[in-house]
C-alpha positions in Angstrom: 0.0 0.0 0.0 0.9 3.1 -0.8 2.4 5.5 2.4 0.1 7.8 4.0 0.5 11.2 5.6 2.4 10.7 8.4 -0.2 14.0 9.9 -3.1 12.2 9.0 -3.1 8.3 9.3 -6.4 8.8 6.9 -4.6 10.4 3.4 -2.3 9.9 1.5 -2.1 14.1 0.3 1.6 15.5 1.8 1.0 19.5 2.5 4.1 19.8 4.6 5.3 19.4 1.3 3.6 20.8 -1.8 0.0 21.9 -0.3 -3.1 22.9 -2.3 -3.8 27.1 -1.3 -7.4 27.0 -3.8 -9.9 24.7 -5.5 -11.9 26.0 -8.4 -14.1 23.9 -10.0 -16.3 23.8 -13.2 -18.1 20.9 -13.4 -21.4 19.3 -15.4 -24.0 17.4 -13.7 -25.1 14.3 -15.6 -27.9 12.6 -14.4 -27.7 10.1 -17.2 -24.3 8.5 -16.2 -24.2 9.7 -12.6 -21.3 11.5 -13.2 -19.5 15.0 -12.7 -17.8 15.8 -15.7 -15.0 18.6 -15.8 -11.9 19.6 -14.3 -10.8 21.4 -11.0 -8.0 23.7 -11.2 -5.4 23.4 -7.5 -3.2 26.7 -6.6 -0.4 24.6 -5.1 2.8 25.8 -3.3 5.9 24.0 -2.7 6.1 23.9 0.9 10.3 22.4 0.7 12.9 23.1 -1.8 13.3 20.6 -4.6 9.9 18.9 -4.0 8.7 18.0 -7.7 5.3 16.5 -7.0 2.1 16.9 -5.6 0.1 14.4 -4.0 -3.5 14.2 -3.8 -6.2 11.7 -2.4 -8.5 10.1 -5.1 -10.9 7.4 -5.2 -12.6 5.5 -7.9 -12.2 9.1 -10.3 -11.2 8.6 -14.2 -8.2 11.0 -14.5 -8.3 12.1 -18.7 -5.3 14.4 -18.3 -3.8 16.7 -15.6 -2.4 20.1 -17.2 -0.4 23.2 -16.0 -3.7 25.5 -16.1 -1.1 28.5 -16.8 0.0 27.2 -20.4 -2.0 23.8 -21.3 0.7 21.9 -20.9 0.9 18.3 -20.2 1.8 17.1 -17.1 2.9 13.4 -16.0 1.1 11.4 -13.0 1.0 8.4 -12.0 -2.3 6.6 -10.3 -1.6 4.4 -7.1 -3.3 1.0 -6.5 -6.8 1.3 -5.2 -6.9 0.9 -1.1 -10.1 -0.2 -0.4 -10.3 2.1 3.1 -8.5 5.1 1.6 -8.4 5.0 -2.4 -5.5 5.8 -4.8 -2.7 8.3 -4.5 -2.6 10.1 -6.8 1.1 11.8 -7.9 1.4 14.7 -10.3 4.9 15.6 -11.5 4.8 19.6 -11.2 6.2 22.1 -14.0 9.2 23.5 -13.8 9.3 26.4 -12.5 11.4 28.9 -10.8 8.2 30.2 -8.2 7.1 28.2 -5.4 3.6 28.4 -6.9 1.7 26.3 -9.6 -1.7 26.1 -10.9 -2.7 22.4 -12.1 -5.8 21.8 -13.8 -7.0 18.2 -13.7 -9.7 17.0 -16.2 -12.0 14.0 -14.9 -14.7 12.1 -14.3 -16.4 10.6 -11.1 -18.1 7.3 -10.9 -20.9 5.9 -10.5 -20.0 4.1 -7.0 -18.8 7.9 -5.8 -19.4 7.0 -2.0 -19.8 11.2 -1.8 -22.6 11.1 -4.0 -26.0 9.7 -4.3 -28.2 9.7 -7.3 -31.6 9.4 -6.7 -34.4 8.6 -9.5 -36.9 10.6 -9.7 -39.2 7.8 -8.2 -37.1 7.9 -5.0 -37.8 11.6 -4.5 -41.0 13.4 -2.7 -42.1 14.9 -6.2 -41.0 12.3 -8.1 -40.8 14.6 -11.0 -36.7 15.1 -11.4 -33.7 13.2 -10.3 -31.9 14.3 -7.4 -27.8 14.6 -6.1 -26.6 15.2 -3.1 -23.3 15.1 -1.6 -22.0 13.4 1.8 -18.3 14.4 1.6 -17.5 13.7 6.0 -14.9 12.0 6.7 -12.9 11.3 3.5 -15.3 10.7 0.8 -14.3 14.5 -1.0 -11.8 12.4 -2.6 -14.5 11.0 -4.8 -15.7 13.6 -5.7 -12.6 15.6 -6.4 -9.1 15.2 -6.9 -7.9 16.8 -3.2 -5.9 16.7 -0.6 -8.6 15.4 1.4 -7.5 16.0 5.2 -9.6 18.3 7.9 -5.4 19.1 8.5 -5.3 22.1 5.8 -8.4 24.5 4.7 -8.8 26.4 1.5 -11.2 28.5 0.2 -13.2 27.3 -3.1 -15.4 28.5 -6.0 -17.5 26.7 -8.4 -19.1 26.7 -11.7 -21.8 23.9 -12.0 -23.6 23.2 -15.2 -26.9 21.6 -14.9 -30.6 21.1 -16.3 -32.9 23.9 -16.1 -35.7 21.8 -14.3 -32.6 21.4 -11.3 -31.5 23.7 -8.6 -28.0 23.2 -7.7 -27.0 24.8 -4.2 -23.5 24.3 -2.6 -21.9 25.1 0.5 -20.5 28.6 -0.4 -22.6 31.8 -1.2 -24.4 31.1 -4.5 -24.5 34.0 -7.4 -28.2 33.9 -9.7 -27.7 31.4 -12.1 -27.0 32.3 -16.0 -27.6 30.8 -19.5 -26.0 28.6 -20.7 -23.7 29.6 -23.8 -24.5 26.9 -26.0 -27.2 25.0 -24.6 -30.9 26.6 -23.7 -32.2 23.7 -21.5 -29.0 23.9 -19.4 -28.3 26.9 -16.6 -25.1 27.5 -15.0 -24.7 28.1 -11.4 -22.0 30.0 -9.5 -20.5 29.9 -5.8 -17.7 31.4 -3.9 -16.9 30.3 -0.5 -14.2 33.0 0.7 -13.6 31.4 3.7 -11.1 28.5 3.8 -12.8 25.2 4.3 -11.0 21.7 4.9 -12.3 19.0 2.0 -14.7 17.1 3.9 -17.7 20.2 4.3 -17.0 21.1 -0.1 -20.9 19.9 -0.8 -23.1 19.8 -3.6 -26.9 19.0 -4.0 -29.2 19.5 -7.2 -33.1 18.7 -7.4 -36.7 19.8 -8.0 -36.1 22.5 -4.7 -37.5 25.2 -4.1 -36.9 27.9 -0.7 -38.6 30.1 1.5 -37.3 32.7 3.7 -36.9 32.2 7.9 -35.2 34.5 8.9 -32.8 38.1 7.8 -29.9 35.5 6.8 -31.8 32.5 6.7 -34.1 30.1 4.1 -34.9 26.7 4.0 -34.6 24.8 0.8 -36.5 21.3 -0.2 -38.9 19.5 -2.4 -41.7 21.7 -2.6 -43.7 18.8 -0.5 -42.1 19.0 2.0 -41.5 23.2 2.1 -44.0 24.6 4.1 -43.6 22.1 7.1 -40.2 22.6 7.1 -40.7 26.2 7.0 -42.5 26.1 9.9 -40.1 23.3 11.6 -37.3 25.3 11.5 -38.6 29.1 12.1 -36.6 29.4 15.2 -33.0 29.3 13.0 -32.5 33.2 13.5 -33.1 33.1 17.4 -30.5 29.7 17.4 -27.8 32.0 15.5 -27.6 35.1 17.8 -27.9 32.6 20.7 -24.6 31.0 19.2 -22.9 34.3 19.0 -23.8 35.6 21.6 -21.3 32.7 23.2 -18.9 32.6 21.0 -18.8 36.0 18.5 -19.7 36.7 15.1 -21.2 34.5 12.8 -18.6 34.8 10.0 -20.0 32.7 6.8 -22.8 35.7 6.0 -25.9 33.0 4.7 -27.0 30.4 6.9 -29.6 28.2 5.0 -31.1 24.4 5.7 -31.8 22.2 3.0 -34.3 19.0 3.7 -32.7 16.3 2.0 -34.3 13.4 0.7 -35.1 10.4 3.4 -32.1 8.5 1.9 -29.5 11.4 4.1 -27.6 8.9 6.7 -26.9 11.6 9.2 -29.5 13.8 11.6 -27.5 17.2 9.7 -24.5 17.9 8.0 -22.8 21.1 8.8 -22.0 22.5 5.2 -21.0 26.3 5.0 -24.0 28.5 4.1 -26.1 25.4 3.8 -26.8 22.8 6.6 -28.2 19.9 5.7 -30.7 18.1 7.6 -32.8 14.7 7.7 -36.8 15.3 7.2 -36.9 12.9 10.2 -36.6 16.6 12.3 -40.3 17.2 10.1 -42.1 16.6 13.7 -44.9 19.0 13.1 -44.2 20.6 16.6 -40.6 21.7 16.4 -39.6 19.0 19.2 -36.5 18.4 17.4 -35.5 21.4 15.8 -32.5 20.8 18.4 -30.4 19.4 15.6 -30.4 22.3 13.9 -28.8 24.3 17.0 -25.8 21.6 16.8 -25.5 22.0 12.6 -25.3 25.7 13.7 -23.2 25.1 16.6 -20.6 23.4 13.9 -20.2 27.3 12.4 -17.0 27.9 15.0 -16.6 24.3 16.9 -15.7 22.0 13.5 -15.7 24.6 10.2 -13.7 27.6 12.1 -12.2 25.5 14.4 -11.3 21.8 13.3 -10.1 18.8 14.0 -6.7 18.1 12.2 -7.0 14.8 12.0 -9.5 12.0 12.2 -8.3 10.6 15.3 -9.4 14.1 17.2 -13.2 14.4 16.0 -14.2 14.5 19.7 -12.9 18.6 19.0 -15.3 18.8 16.5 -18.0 17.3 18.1 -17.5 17.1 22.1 -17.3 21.0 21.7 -20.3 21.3 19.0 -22.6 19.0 21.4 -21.8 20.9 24.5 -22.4 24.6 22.7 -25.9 22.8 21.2 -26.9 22.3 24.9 -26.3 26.0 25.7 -28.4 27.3 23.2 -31.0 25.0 23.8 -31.2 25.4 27.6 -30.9 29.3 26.7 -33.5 29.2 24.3 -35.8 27.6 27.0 -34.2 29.4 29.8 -33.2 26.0 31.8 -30.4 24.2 32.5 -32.2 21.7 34.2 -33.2 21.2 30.6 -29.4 21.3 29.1 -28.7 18.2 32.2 -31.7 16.1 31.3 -30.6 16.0 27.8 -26.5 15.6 28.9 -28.1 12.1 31.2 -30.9 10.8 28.7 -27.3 10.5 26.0 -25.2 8.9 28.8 -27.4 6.2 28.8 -27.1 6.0 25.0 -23.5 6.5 25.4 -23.5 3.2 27.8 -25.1 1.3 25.5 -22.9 2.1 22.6 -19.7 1.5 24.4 -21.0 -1.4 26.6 -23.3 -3.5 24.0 -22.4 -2.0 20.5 -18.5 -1.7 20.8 -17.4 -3.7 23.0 -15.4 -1.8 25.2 -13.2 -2.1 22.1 -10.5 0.4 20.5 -13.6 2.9 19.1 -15.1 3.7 22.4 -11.4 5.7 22.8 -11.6 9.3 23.3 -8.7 9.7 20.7 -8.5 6.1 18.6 -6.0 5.1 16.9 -7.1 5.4 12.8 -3.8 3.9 11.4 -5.6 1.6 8.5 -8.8 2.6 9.5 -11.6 4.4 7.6 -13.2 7.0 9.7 -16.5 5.7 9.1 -15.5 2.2 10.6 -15.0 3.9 13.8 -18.0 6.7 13.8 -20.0 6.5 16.9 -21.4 8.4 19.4 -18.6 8.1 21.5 -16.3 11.8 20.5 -19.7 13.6 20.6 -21.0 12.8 24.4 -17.7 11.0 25.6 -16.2 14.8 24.7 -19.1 16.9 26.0 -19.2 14.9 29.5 -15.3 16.0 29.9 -15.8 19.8 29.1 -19.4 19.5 31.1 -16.6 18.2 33.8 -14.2 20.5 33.1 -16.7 23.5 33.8 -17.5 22.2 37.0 -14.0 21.6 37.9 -12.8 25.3 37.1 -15.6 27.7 38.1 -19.0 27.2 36.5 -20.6 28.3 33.0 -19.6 32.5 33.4 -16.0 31.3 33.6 -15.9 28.3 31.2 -18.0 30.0 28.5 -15.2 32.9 28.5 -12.7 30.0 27.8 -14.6 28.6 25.2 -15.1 31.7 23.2 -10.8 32.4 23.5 -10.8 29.4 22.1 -12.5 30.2 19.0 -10.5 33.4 19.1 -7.1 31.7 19.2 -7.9 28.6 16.3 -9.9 30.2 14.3 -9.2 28.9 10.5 -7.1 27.1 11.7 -7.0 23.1 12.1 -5.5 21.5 15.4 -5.0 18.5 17.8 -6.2 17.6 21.5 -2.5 18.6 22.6 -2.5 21.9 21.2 -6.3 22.3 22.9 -4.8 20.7 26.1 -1.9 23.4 26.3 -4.3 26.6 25.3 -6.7 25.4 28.3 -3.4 25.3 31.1 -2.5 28.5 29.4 -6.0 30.3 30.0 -6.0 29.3 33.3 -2.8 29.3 35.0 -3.7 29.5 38.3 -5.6 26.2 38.1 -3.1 24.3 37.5 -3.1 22.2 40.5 -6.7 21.7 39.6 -6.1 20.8 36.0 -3.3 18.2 37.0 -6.2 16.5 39.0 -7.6 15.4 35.7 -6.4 12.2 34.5 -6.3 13.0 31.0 -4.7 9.8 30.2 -7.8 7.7 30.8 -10.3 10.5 29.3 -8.2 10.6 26.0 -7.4 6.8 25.5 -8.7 4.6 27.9 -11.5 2.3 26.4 -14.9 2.2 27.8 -16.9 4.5 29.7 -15.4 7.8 31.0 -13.9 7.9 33.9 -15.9 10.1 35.7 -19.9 10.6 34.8 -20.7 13.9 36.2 -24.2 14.4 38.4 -26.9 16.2 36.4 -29.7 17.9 37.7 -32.4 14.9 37.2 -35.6 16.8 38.3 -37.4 16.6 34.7 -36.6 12.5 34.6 -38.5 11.9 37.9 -41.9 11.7 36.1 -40.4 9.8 33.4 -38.7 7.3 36.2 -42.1 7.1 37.8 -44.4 5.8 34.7 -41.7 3.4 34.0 -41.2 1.8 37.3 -45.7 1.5 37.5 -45.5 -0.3 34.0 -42.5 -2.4 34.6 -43.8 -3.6 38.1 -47.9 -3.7 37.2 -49.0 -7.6 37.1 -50.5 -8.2 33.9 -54.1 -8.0 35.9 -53.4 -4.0 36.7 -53.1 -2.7 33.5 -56.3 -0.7 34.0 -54.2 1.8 36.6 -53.5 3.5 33.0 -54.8 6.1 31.6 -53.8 7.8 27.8 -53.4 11.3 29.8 -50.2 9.2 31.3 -48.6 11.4 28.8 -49.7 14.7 28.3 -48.0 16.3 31.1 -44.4 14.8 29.4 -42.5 16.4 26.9 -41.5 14.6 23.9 -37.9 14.6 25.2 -39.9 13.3 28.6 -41.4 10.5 26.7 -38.2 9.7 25.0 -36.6 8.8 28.2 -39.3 7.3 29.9 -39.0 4.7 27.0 -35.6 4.8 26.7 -35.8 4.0 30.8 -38.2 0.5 30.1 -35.4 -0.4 27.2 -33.4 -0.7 30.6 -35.8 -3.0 32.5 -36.0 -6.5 31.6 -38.7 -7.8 28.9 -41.6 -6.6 28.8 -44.4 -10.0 28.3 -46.3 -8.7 24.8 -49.6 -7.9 27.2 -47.9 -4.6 28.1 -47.0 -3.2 25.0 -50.5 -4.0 23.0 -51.8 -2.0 26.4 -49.4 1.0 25.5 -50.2 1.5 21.8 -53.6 1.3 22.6 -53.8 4.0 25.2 -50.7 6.3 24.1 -51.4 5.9 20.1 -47.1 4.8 19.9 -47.8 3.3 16.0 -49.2 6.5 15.5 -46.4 8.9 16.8 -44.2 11.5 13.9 -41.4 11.7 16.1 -38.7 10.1 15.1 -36.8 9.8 18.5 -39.6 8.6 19.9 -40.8 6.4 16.7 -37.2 4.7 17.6 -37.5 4.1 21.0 -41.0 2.6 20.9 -40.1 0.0 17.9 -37.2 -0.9 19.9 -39.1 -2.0 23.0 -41.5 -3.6 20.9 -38.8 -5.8 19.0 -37.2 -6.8 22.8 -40.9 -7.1 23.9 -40.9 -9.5 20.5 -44.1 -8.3 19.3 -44.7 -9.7 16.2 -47.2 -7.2 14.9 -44.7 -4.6 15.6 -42.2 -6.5 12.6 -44.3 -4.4 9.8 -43.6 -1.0 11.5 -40.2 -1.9 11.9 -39.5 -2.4 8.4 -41.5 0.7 7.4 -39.7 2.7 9.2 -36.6 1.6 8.2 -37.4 1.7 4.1 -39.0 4.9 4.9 -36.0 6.9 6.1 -31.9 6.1 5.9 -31.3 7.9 8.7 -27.8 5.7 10.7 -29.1 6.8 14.2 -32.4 5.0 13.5 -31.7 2.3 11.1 -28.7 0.8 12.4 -29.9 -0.1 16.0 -33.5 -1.2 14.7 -31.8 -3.4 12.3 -29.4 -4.7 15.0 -31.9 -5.1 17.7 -34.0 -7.4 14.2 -30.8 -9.4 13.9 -30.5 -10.3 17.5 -34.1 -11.6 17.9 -33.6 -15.0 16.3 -37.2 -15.1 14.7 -37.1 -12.1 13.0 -33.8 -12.4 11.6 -34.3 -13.8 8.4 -36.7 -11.0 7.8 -34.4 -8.6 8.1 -31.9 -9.5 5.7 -34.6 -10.3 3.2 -35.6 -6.5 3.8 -32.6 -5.1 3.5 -31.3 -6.7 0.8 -34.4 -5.7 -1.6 -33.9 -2.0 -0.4 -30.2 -2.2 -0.3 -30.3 0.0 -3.6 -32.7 2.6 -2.5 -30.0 3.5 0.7 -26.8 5.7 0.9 -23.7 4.2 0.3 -22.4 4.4 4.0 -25.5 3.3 5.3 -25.9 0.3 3.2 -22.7 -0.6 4.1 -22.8 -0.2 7.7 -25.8 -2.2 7.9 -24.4 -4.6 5.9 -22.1 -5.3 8.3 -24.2 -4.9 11.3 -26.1 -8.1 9.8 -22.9 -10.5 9.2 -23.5 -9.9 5.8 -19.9 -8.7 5.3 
């Protein structure tokens, strides 16, 4: 195999040496062959004397010539052998030249199998009137979609030209100019960005589809089928008061637009934190903004992740342990209670539990900091950086003075690493620097076990529990009622809960042992459960059916499932289908006829969380 960075354990690119300053792009989208068609032109700059080539990341692209953009002139590369984790290297032997900076212009194709793009049929879309794209470029799929030095370790800033149908709105993440005619071709438009700021690969994003927007806020619209526009609209009209919560804790908002797109079911992820334009699952379409939360995390990513980033793989929990514990804040601001903020920070330790305990293993993943060497990111995603990272800066805060002093910290922090990419050590020193007269309380911290130490974390702070004492209460009367004293229930049992409430209180009975089928007919037909929109609850409820082992529950299962591609939800349903012996079979036979409808990291996760790999 060819030698990757020794900076990133994830790429095979070599900045110290010859790094890539700007990516322009002028690409066609073809729905036909599922391809992007065109060439990107790299300002590179030799970083050493004498270095003669520049190395990029690639993976399944069709290279038809790499030029000196200056003069047309030919320039010799040479493709590496395909690594199934990481792709090719790709080498190009630079011009000669007596400046330290080139411009290369590489013409190519993707495939295909791009694992950063999905190409949806029409049939697969809400309108089914247009086929649809849309990018998933986190962690190192860019490199599929673009010839790059595709590390979170360097950042540059990017415009694009994108040809396309007329019928098709391309967006990307960057600030978007009115599209124009094409030169040649009347049923083709060409659309134009420029995202100033620099950018590491992984957040370059693209989507085109029947979309249309509408305006929610003075820097804000959401985009999406037109289906689906009006309830998302009406989802997501809190976006503006989320933003100036964000900078009021950690400054200004730098990236000028801040729009959501719905995506398609097919999206893996809850939100994708693009530049200018989040993407989000329309599993947050609750129909009572319950879970417009995500969006204060996609926002959150603005300065913890795209201003401040992780410089390496191995070091996500920066990106995300930060990004989680900022979303809390604005959440518990929003609703004025950090009892609030703490209920949320305990219902995910539970998760967190169960991921590390049950779905990993105690194994090399649950690792603050893992080790990535001939790993693909993906392999290792979990929630483990996001709440095994928030529950030591939740620690940290307690440790060193409170919120008023820890939030001051946080926002130097922005201040100090902004555009710029870094690693826990670096984050480790700037904290002992901010406070120097804690040091005797920083040494306290064993940060050897919170940064590499499998399993849980070594110390699970106390959160304020008073909202989960209703929840704990209606679970301990069903999990100790005979089967003869069902009748104690009542469908108002519910409507003094939240929806987060009634999450826990079934995330709380997935705790307690089986519940006998009896119970759970009794539940859906006094609290309505089939019935529920909400997807956190929808998830919780199937999965105490399938340990309950309902059978009638099976068809809802697989519903939701083929109804949405959403990791968070599909994953564990599909596990908790493969471990129940009876219903096994079913599964696969499900999964396999809808393998083709799902995204490409998805489908292959499953794939393997079914022993089907």
């Amino acid at each position: 195999m060819a030698a990757l960075s020794p900076e990133d354990p994830c790429s095979y690119s070599r900045p110290d040496e010859c790094k890539v300053n700007s990516l322009d792009l002028n690409l066609e989208v073809d729905f036909d062959s599922k391809k992007l068609c065109g060439y990107v032109d790299l300002s590179v700059e030799r970083m050493k004397d004498g270095v003669q080539n520049l190395i990029l990341d690639t993976r399944d692209i069709d290279i038809q010539k790499i030029t000196d953009a200056d003069n047309c002139q030919e320039l010799k590369f040479s493709l590496g052998e395909k690594n199934t984790n990481f792709g090719s290297k790709l080498e190009v032997q630079l011009p000669l030249s007596s400046t330290k900076s080139s411009k290369v212009r590489v013409h190519y194709e993707t495939s295909p199998q791009s694992t950063a793009l999905q190409w949806l049929r029409p049939e697969q879309t809400a309108g089914k009137r247009h086929p649809y794209l849309f990018s998933q470029c986190q962690a190192i799929h860019a490199r599929s979609m673009v010839p790059c030095q595709d590390t979170p370790g360097i950042k540059v800033p990017y415009t694009a030209k994108v040809t396309a149908p007329r019928d098709i709105t391309v967006l990307m993440s960057a600030v978007r100019s009115e599209p124009e005619a094409h030169p040649t071709d009347s049923s083709k438009l060409v659309h134009q960005f420029n995202q100033k700021v620099p950018i590491p690969t992984y957040l370059i994003a693209i989507v085109g589809g029947d979309i249309e927007s509408r305006k929610i806020g003075p820097r804000s619209n959401v985009w999406t089928e037109k289906e689906m526009v009006e309830a998302a609209a009406f989802e997501f009209s809190e976006t503006e008061k989320m933003l100036q919560t964000a900078e009021a804790l950690m400054g200004p908002y730098i990236w000028g637009q801040y729009d959501l797109l719905v995506l398609p079911p097919s999206f893996p992820y809850g939100g994708m934190e693009n530049p200018c334009l989040t993407f989000v699952t329309p599993t947050l379409l609750a129909g009572d903004k319950s879970l417009a939360d995500v969006v204060a995390h996609e926002i959150s990513h603005s300065w913890t992740g795209n201003l401040v980033t992780n410089r390496n793989w191995e070091h996500f929990w920066l990106n995300e342990g930060h990004t989680v514990f900022v979303e809390r804040k604005i959440t518990g601001r929003l609703h004025k209670s950090q009892a609030l903020l703490e209920f949320m920070a305990a219902g995910r330790a539970k998760e967190l539990k169960e991921t590390i305990e049950v779905v990993l293993k105690n194994g090399p993943y649950t690792r603050l900091i893992p080790d990535l060497k001939g790993v693909d990111p993906d392999d290792a995603f979990s929630i483990v950086p996001y709440e095994k990272g928030f529950t030591l800066l939740f620690y940290l805060e307690t440790l060193l003075g409170g919120p008023e002093v820890f939030e001051k910290f946080l926002r130097a922090y922005i201040e100090k690493f902004k555009q710029q990419s870094i690693d826990s050590d670096q984050w480790k020193d700037f904290l002992y620097s901010y406070f120097p007269d804690k040091k005797d309380v920083l040494d306290t911290v064993e940060w050897d076990k919170w940064f590499f130490a499998q399993g849980m974390p070594p110390i699970i702070p106390k959160y304020d529990d008073s909202l989960a004492v209703p929840c704990k209460q209606l679970c301990q009367r069903w999990s100790s009622a005979g089967d003869n004293e069902l009748g104690q229930f009542d469908p108002n049992d519910l409507t003094s809960l939240t929806s987060v409430q009634v999450v826990e209180f079934l995330a709380l009975l997935l705790e307690e042992p089986q519940l006998p089928v009896i119970k759970v007919q009794k539940m859906n037909e006094l609290y309505k459960l089939n019935a529920v929109k909400n997807s956190e609850v929808r998830l919780r409820w199937l999965r105490l059916c399938i340990k309950a082992q309902w059978k009638d529950a099976i068809p809802h299962v697989l519903d939701f499932v083929n109804e949405q591609g959403r990791m968070k939800f599909v994953r564990p349903l599909y596990r908790d289908l493969y471990g129940w012996e009876e219903a096994r079979p079913t599964a696969i036979q499900n999964f396999q006829t809808h393998r083709g409808e799902m995204h490409n990291t998805t489908a292959t996760m499953v794939a393997k969380d079914l022993k089907l790999t």
